[in-house]
PASEBA-1860 file (N, C-alpha, C; in nm, 3 decimals):
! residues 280
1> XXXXXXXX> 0.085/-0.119/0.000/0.000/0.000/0.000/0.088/0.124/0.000 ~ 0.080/0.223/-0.098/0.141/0.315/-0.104/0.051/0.501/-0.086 ~ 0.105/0.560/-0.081/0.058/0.723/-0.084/0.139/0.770/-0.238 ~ 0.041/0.829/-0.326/0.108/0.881/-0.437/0.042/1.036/-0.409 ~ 0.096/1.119/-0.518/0.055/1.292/-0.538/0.070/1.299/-0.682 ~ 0.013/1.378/-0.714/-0.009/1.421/-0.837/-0.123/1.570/-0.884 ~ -0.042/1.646/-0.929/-0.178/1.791/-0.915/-0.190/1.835/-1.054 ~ -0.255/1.981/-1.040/-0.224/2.056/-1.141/-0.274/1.981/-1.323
9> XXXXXXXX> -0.419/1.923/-1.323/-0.415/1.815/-1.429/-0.468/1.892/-1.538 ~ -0.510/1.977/-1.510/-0.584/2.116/-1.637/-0.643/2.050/-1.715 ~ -0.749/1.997/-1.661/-0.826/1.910/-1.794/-0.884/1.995/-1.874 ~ -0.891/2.085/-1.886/-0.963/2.171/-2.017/-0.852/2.154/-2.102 ~ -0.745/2.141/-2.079/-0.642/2.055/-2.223/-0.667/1.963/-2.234 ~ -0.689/1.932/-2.352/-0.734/1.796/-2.421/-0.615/1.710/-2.378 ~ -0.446/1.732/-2.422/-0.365/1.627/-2.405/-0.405/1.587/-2.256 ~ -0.427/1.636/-2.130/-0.418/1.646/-2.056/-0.526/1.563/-2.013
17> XXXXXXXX> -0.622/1.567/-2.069/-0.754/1.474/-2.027/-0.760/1.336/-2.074 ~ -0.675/1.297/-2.175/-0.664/1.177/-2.274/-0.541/1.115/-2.170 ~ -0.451/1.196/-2.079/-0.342/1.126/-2.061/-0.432/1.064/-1.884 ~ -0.523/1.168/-1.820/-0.518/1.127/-1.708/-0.584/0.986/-1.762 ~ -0.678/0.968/-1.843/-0.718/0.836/-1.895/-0.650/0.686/-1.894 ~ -0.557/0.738/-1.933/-0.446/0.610/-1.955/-0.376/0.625/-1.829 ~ -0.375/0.660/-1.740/-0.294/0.634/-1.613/-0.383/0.481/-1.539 ~ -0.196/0.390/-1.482/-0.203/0.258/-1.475/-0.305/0.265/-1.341
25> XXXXXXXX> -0.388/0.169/-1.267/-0.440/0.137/-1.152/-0.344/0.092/-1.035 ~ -0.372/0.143/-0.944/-0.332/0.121/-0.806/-0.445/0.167/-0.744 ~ -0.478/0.002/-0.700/-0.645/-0.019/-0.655/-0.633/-0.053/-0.509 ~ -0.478/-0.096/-0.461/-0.457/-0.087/-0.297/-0.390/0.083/-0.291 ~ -0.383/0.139/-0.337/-0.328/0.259/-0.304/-0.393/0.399/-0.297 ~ -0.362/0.530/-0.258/-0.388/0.624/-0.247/-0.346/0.743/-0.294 ~ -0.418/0.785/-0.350/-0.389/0.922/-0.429/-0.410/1.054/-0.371 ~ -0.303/1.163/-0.360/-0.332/1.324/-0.302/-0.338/1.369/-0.444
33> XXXXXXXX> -0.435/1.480/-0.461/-0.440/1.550/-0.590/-0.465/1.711/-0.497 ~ -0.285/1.790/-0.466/-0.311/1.901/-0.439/-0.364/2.020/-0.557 ~ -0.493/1.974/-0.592/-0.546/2.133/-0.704/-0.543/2.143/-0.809 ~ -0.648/2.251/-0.907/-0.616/2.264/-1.023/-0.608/2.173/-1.126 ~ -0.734/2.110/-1.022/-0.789/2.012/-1.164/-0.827/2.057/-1.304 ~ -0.945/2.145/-1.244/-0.971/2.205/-1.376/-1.083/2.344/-1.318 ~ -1.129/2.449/-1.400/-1.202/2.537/-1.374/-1.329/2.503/-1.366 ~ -1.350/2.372/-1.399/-1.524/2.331/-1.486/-1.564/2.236/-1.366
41> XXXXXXXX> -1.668/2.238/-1.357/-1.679/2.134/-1.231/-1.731/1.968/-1.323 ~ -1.776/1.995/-1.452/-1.774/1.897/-1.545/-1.660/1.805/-1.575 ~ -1.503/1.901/-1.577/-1.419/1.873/-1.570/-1.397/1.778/-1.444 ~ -1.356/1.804/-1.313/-1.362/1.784/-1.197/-1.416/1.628/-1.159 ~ -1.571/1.639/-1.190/-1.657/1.541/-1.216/-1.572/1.439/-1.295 ~ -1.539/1.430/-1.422/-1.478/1.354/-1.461/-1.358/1.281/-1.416 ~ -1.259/1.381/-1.376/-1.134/1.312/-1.275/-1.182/1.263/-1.141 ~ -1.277/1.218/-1.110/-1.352/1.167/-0.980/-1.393/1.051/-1.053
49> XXXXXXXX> -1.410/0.997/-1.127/-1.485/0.892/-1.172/-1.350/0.793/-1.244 ~ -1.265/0.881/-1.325/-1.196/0.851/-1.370/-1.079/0.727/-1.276 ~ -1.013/0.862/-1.199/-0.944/0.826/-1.045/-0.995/0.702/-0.930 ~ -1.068/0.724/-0.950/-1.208/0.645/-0.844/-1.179/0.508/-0.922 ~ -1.174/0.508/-0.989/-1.111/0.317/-1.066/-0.995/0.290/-1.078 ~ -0.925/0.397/-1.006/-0.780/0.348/-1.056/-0.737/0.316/-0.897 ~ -0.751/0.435/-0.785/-0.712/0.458/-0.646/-0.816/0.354/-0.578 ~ -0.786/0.312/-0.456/-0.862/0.283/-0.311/-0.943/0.471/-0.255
57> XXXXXXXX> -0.887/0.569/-0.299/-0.882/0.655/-0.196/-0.825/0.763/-0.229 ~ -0.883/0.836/-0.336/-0.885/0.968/-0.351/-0.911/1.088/-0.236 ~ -0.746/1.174/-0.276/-0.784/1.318/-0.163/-0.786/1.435/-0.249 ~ -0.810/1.543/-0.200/-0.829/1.650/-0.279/-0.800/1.787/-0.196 ~ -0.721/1.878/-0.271/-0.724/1.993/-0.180/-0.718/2.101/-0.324 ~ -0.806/2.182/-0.307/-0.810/2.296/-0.388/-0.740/2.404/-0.455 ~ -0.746/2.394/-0.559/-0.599/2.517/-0.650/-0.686/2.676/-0.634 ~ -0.621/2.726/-0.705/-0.696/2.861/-0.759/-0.788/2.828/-0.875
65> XXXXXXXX> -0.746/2.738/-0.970/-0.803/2.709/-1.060/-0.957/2.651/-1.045 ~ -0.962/2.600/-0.978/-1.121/2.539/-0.896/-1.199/2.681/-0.854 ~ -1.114/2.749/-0.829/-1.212/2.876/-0.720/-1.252/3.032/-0.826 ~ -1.177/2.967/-0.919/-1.219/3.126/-1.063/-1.374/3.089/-1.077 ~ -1.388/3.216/-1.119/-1.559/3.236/-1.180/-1.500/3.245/-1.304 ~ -1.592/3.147/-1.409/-1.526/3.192/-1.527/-1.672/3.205/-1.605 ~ -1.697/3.278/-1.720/-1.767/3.272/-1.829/-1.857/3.133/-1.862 ~ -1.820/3.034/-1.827/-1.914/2.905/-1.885/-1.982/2.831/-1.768
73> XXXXXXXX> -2.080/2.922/-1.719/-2.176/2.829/-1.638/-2.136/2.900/-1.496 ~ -2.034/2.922/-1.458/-2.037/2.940/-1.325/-2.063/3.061/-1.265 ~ -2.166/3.150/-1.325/-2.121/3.263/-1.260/-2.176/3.298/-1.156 ~ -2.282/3.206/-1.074/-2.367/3.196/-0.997/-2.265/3.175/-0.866 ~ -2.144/3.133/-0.889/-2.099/3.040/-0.806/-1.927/3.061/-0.798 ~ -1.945/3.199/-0.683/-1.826/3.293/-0.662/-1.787/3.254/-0.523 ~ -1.659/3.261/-0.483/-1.567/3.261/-0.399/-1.601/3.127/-0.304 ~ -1.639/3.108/-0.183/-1.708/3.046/-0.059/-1.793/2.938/-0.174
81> XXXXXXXX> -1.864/2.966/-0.201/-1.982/2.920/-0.293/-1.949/2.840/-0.399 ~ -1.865/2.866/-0.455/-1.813/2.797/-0.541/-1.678/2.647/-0.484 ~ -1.663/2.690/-0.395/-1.531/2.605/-0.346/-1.671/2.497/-0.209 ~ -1.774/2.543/-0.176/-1.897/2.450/-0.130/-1.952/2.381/-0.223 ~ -1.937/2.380/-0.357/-1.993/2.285/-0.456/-1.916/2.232/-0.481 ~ -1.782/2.253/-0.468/-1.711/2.151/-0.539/-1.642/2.042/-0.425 ~ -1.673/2.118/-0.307/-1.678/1.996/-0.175/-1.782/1.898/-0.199 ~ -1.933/1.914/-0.223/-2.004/1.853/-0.244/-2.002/1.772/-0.339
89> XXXXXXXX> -1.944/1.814/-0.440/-1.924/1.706/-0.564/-1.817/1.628/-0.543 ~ -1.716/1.632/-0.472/-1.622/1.544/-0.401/-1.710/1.483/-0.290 ~ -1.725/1.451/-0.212/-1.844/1.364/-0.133/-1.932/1.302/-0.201 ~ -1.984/1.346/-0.321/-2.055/1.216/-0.397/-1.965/1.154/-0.471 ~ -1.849/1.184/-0.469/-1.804/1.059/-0.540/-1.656/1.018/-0.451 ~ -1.691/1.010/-0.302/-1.649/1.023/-0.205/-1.484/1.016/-0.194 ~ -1.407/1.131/-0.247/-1.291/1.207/-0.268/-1.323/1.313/-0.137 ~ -1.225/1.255/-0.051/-1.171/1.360/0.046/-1.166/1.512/0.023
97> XXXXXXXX> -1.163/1.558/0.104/-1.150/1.720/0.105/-1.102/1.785/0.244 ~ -1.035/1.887/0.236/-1.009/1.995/0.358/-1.156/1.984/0.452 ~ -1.257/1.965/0.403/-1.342/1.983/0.502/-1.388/1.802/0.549 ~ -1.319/1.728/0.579/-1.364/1.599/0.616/-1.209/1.588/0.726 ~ -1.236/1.522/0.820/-1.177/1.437/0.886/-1.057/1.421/0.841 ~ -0.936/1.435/0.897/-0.806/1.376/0.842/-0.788/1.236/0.827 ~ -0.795/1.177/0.716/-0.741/0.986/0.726/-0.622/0.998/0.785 ~ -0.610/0.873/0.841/-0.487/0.826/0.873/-0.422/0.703/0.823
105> XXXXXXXX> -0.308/0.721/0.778/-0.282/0.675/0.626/-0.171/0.501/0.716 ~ -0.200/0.397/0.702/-0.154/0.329/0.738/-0.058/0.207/0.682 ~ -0.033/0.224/0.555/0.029/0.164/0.505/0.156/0.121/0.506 ~ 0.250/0.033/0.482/0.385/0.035/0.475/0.449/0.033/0.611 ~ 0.371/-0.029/0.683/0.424/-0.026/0.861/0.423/0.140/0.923 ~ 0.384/0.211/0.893/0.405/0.325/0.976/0.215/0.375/0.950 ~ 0.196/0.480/1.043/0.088/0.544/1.034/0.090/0.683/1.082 ~ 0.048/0.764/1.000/0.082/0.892/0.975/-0.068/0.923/0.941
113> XXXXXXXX> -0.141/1.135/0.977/-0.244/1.142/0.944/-0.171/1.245/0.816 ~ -0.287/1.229/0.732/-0.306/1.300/0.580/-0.383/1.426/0.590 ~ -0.321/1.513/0.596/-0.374/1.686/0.606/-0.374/1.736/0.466 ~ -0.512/1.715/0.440/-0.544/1.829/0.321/-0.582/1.961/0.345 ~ -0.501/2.077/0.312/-0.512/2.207/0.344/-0.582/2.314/0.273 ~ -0.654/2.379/0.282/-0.684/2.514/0.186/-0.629/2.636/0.281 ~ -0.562/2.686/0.248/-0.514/2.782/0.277/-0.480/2.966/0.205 ~ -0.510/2.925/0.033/-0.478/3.036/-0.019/-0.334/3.131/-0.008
121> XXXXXXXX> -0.364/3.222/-0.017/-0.236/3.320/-0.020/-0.257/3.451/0.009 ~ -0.165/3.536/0.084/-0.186/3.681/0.176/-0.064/3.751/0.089 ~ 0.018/3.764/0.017/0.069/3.813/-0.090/0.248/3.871/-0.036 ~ 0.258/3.801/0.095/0.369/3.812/0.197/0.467/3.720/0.109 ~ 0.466/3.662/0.026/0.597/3.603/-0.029/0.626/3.675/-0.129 ~ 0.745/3.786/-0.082/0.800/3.954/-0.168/0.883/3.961/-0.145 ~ 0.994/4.088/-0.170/1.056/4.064/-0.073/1.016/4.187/0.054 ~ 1.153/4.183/0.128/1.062/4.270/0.258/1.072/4.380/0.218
129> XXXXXXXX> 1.136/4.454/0.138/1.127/4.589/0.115/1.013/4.637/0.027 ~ 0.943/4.534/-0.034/0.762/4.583/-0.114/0.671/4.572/-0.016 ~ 0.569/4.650/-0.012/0.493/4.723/0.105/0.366/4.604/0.066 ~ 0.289/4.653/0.134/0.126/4.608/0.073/0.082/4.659/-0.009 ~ 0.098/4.757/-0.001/0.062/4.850/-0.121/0.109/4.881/-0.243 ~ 0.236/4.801/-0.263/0.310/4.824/-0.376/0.334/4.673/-0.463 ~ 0.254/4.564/-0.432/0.275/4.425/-0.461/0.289/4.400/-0.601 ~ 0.185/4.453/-0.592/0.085/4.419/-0.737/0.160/4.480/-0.880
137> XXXXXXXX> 0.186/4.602/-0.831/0.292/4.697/-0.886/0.427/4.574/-0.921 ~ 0.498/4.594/-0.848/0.560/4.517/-0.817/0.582/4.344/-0.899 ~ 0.491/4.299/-0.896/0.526/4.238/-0.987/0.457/4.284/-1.147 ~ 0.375/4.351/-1.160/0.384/4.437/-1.291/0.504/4.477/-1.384 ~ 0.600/4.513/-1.284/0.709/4.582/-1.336/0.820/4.409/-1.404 ~ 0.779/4.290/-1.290/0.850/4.183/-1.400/0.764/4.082/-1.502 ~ 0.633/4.196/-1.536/0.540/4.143/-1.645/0.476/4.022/-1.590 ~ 0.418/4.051/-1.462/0.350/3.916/-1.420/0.266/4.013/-1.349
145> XXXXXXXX> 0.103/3.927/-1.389/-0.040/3.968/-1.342/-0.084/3.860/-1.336 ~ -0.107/3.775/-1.185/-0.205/3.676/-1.208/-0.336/3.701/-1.240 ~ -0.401/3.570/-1.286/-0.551/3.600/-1.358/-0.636/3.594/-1.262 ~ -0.618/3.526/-1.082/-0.682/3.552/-0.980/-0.704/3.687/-0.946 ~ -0.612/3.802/-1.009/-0.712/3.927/-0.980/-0.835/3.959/-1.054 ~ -0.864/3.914/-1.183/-1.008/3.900/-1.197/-1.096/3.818/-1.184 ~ -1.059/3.679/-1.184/-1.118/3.562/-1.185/-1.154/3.504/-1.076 ~ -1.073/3.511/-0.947/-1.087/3.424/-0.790/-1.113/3.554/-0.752
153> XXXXXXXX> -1.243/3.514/-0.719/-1.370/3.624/-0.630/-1.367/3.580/-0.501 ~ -1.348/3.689/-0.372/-1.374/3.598/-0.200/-1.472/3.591/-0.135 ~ -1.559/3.579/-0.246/-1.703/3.628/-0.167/-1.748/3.527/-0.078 ~ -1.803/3.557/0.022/-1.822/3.718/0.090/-1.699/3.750/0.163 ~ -1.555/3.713/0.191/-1.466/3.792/0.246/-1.498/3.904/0.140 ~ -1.418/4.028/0.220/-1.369/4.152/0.166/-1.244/4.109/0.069 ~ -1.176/4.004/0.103/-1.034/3.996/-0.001/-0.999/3.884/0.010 ~ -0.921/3.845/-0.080/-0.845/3.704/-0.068/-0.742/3.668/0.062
161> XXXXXXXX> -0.689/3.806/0.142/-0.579/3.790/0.248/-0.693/3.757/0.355 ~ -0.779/3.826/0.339/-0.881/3.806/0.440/-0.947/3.620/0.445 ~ -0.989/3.597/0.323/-1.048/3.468/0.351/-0.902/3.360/0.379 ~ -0.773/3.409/0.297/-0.691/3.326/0.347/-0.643/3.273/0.511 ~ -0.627/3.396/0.583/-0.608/3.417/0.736/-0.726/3.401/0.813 ~ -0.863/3.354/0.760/-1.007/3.290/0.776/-0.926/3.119/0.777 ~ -0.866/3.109/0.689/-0.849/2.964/0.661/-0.717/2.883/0.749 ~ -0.575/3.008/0.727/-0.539/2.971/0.818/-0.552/2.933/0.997
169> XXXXXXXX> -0.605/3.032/1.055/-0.680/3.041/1.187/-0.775/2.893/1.215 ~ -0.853/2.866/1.121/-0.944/2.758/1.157/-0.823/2.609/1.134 ~ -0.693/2.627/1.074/-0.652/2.529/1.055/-0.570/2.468/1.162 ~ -0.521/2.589/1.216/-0.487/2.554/1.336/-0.437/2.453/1.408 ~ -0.626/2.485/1.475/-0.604/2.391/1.595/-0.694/2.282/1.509 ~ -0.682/2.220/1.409/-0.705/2.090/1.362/-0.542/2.006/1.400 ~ -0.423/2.077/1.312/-0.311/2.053/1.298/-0.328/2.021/1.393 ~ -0.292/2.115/1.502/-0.254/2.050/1.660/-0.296/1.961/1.741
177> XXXXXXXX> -0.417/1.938/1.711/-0.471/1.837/1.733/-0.405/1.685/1.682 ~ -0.418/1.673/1.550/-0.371/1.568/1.474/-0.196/1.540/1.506 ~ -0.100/1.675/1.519/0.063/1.643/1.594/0.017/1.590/1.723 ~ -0.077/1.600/1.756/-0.072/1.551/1.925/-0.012/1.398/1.903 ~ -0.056/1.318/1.844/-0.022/1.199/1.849/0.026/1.138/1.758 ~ 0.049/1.231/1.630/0.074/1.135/1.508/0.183/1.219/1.418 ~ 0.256/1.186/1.349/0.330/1.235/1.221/0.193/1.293/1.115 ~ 0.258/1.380/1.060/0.211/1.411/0.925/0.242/1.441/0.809
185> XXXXXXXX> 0.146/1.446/0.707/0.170/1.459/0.542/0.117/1.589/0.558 ~ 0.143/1.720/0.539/0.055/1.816/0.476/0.060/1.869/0.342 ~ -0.063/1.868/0.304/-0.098/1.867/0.151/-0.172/1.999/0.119 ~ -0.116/2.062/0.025/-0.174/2.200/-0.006/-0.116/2.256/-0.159 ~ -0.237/2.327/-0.195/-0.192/2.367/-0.300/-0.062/2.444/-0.341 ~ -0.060/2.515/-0.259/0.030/2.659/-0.246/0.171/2.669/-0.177 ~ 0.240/2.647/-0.208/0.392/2.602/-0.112/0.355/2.631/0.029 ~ 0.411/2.595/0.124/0.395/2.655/0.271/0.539/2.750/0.294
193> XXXXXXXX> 0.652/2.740/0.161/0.723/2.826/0.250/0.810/2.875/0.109 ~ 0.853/3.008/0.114/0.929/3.079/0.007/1.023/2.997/-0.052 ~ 1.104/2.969/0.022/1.253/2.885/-0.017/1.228/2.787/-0.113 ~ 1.068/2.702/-0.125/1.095/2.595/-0.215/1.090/2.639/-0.352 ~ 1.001/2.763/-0.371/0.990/2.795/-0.462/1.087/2.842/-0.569 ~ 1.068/2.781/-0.685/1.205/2.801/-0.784/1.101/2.826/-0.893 ~ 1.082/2.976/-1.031/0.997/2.973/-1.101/1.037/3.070/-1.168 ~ 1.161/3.005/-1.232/1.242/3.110/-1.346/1.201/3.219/-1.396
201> XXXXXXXX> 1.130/3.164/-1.526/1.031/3.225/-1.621/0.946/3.316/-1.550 ~ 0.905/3.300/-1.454/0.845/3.407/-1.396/0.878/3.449/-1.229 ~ 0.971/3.462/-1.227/1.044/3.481/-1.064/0.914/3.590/-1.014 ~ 0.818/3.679/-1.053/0.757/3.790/-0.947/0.628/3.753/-0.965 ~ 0.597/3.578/-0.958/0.476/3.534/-0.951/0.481/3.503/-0.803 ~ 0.538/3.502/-0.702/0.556/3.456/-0.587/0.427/3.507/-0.546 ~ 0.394/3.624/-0.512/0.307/3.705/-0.401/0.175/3.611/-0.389 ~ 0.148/3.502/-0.502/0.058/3.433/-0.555/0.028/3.292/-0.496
209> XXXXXXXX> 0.194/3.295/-0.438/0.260/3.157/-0.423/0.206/3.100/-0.277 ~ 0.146/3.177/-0.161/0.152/3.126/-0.037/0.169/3.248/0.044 ~ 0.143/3.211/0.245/0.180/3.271/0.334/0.284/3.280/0.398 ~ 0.394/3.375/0.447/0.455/3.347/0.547/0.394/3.265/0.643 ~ 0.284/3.264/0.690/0.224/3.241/0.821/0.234/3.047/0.869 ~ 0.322/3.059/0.738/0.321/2.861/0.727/0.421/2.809/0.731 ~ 0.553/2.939/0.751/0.652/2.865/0.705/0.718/2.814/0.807 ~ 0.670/2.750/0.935/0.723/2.664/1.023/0.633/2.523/1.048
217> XXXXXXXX> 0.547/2.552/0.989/0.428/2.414/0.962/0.496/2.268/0.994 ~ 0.612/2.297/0.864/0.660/2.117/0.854/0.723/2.133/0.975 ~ 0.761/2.177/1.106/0.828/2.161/1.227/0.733/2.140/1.299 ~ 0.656/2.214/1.346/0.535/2.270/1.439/0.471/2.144/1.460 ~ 0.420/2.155/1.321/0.273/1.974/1.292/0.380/1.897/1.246 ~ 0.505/1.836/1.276/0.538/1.730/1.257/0.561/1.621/1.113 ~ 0.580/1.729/1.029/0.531/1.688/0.885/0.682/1.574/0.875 ~ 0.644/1.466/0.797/0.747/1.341/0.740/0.745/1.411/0.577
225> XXXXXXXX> 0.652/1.491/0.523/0.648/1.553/0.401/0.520/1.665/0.347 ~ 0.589/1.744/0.317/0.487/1.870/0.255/0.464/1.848/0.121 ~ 0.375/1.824/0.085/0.292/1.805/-0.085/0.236/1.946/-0.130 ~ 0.328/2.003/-0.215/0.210/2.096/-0.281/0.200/2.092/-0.442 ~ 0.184/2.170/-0.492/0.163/2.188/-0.658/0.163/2.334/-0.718 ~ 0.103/2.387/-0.839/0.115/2.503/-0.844/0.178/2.604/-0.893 ~ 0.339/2.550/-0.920/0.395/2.669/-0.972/0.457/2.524/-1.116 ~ 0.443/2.403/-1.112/0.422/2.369/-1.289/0.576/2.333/-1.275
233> XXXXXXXX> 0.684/2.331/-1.160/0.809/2.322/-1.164/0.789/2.166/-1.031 ~ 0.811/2.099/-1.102/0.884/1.984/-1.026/0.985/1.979/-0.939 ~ 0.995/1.922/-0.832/1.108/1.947/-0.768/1.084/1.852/-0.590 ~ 1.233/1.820/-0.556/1.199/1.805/-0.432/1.363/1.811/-0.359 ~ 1.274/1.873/-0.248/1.381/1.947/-0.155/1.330/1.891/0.000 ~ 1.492/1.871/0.090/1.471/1.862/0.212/1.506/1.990/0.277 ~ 1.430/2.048/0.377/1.421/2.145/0.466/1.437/2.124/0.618 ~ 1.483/2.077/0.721/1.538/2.058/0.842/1.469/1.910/0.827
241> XXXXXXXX> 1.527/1.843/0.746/1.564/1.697/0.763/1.366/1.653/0.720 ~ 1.313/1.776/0.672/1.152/1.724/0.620/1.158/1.738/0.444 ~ 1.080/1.671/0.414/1.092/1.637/0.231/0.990/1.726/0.225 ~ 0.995/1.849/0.063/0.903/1.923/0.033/0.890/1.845/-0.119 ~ 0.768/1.807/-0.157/0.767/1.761/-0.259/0.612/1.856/-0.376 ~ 0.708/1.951/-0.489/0.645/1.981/-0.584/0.590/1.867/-0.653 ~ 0.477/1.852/-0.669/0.401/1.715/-0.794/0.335/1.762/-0.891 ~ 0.317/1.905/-0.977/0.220/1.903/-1.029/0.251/1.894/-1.203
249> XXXXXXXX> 0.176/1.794/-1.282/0.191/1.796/-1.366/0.190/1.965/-1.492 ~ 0.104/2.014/-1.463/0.112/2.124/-1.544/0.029/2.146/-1.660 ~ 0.050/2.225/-1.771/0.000/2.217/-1.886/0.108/2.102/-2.010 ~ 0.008/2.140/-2.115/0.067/2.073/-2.201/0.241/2.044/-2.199 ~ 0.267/2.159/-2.207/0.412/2.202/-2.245/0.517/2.199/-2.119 ~ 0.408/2.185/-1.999/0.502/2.126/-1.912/0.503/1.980/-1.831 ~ 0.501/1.885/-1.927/0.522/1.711/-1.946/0.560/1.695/-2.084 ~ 0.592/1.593/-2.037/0.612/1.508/-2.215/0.546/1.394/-2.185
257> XXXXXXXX> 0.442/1.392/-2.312/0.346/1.288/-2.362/0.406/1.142/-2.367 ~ 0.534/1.170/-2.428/0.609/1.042/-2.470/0.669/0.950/-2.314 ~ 0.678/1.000/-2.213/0.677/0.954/-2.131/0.592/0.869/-2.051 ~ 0.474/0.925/-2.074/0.309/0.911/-1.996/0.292/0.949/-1.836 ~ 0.198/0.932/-1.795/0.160/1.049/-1.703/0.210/0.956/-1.570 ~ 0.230/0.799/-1.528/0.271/0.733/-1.505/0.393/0.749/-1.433 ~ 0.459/0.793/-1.545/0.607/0.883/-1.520/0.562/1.011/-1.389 ~ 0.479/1.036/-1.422/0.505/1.207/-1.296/0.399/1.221/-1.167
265> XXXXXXXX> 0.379/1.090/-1.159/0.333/1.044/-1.016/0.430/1.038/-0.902 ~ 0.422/1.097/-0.775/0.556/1.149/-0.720/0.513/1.010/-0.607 ~ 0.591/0.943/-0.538/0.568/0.872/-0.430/0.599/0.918/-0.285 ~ 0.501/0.930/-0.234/0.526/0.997/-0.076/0.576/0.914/0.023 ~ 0.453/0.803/0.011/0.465/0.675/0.152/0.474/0.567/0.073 ~ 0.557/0.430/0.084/0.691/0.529/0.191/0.790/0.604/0.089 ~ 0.882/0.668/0.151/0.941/0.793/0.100/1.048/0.704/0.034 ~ 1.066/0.702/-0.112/1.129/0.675/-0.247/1.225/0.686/-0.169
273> XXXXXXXX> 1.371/0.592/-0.232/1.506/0.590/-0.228/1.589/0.717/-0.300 ~ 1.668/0.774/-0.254/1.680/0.875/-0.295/1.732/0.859/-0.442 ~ 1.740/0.958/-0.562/1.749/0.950/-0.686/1.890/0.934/-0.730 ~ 1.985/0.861/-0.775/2.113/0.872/-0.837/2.085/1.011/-0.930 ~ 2.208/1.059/-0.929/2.242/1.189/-1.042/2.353/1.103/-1.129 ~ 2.344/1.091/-1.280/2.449/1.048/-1.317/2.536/1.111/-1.334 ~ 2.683/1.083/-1.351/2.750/1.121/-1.371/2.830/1.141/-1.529 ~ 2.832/1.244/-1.631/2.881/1.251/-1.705/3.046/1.286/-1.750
END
């Protein structure tokens, strides 16, 4: 019995929907999908049904991409409202969510609980000399505007920092609860801490990226590994002896087809042998 991750599946790309298709079964195992499935809840729907024959035990924790209002159908169904339907449509096709119970993941001789997080982002990953008031600016000037300023609505918060620090606060004392007695996985869309983040092509997308308010998490709650997705860059890094593991597949152009999707399933539990680098 294993723990796999895998995010970021953008099924409104076609390659992208044809490949989650062909991914092999692991019918004793468990799947984290931190986010950004898709904008469509049609979409969504489909990777639930899909997944659901392949896993024991689909989890889910929410991107930005889930929480846009977009033009086709959703416009009824902004901020709060929109991220409550798509909890609900995960419960019928009974895929975990931030709002259920933490499993506790028992496989492989150890037992550890599985923290799926929503947490969002307060725009604190800058550096310290950009104000609040100058963020946005700020990354303007290195030609980066995320599309969450028109699209991810907080309704009814007043703002996205606001419903984020709504989200952190209630998460709390779940965490602490769950370190009381156990190791953990925490799973979230959004890095929990600056340092992992590496995102060349667009280095002044950060503000987008996450809270300070997390970046002692993997110590605090006891994390054996942090799962997130999100910034489309693969990667994994240890941080005071805890594994941060980027999983998210991306768009088209960031996988190769010729590989299959197979290939970019990251393994959490238990934690992979570490990777040879060859030597040339």
């Amino acid at each position: 019995m294993k723990l796999w991750a895998l995010s970021d599946f953008h099924l409104n790309h076609r390659a992208n929907r044809e490949a989650l298709s062909t991914l092999s079964h692991y019918p004793d195992d468990w799947l984290l999908v931190p986010g950004d499935v898709s904008e469509r809840l049609d979409d969504i729907e489909f990777a639930w049904r899909t997944l659901n024959a392949k896993f024991k035990l689909v989890i889910w924790t929410p991107g930005n991409h889930e929480l846009w209002t977009t033009q086709e159908g959703d416009e009824v169904q902004r901020g709060v409202a929109k991220y409550d339907r798509i909890v609900d449509l995960c419960r019928d096709h009974g895929v975990l969510t931030p709002e259920d119970p933490y499993p506790v993941f028992s496989g492989s001789g150890q037992q550890v609980v599985i923290a799926p997080l929503f947490l969002l982002y307060d725009y604190t990953f800058r550096p310290d000399e950009v104000g609040d008031d100058q963020v946005i600016a700020w990354a303007a000037q290195g030609g980066v505007r995320c599309s969450d300023e028109s699209m991810l609505t907080p309704d009814p918060y007043a703002s996205r920092i606001d419903w984020c620090h709504a989200r952190v606060d209630a998460t709390i004392p779940r965490l602490e609860a769950a370190a009381a007695s156990n190791d953990t996985i925490l799973v979230n869309h959004w890095p929990l801490r600056r340092d992992t983040i590496w995102i060349p092509r667009i280095p002044r997308f950060t503000p987008w990226c996450g809270t300070r308010r997390t970046e002692d998490w993997h110590l605090r709650f006891r994390a054996q590994a942090v799962v997130s997705g999100h910034l489309h860059v693969r990667s994994t890094r240890w941080i005071d002896g805890v594994r941060f593991e980027e999983v998210s597949l991306g768009y088209p152009k960031h996988w190769s087809a010729e590989r299959g999707i197979d290939h970019y399933l990251r393994q959490i539990v238990p934690a992979p042998a570490p990777r040879r680098i060859p030597r040339f």
